[in-house]
N, C-alpha and C positions, 0 to 999 in steps of 0.2 A: 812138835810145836814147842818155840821157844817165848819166852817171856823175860822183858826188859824190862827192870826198874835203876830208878838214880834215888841215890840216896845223896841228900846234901849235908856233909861234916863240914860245914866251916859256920863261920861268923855270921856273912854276908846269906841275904836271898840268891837263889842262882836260878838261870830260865836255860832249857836242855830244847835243842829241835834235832832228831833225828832224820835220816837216811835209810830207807832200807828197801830190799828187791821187790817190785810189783810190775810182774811182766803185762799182765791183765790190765788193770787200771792205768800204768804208763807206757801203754804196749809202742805207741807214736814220737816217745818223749824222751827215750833214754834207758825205759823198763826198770827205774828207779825213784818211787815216790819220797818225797819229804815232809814234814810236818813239826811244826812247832808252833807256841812255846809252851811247857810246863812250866811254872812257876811253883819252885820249891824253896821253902822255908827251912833256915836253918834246923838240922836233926829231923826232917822231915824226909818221906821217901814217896815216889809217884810212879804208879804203873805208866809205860811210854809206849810200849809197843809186843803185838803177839805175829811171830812169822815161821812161817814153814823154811826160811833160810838159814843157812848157817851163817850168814854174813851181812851184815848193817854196820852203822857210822854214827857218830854223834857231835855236835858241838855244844857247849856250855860257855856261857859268861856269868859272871859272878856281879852284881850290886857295888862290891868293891875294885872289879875292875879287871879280875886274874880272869883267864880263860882258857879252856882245855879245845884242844882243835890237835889235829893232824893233818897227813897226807891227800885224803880223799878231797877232791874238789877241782875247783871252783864251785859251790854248791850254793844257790841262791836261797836269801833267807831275806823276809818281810820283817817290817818294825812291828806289826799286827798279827795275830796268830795267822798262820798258814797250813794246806793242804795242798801240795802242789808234787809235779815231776821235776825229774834233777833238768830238764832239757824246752822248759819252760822260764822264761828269764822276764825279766818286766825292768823297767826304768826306775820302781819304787822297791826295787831290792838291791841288797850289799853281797856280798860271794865274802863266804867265811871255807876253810878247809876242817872237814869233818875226823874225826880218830874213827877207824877201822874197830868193832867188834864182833870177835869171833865166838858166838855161840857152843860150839860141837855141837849143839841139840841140847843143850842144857840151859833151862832159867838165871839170869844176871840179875847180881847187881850191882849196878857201877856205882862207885864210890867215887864221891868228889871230895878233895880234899884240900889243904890249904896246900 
């Protein structure tokens, strides 16, 4: 069992929604749940996520505007916090691409930085 925290190093507030494998819960959907937003305060750090996978995503935007994203997606993300499948889309979401993280089986924590 792995565990996810983001740690926020910058200036700005930043808000984190993850990705990560739920065969169970989005067995009809993609077997990929999503979920966001954290909201983390400058030099502050927030538990995000515990999984038995070795493999999850994440996207972050920053207050001032920078964002960390990757390959993974089209991945639908709400203005409002959310709990949803990767294969679940609504008219009142944006599709951002999420960064790839690779646990081994070890506790993160992702550092955002300027």
């Amino acid at each position: 069992m792995s565990e996810i925290r983001f740690s926020n190093e910058t200036s700005s507030t930043v808000w984190v929604a993850v990705m990560f494998h739920s065969p169970d819960g989005c067995a009809s959907y993609g077997k990929w749940g999503t979920r966001g937003w954290w909201r983390i305060e400058p030099g502050a750090t927030a538990f995000a996520l515990r999984t038995n996978n070795r493999y999850a995503a994440y996207y972050a935007e920053s207050a001032s505007g920078k964002t960390w994203s990757g390959d993974r997606g089209p991945v639908y993300v709400y203005q409002q916090g959310f709990d949803s499948c990767i294969g679940i889309g609504s008219s009142a979401a944006r599709t951002v691409n999420m960064r790839l993280i690779d646990t081994n089986g070890n506790n993160l924590r992702i550092r955002l930085t300027n």
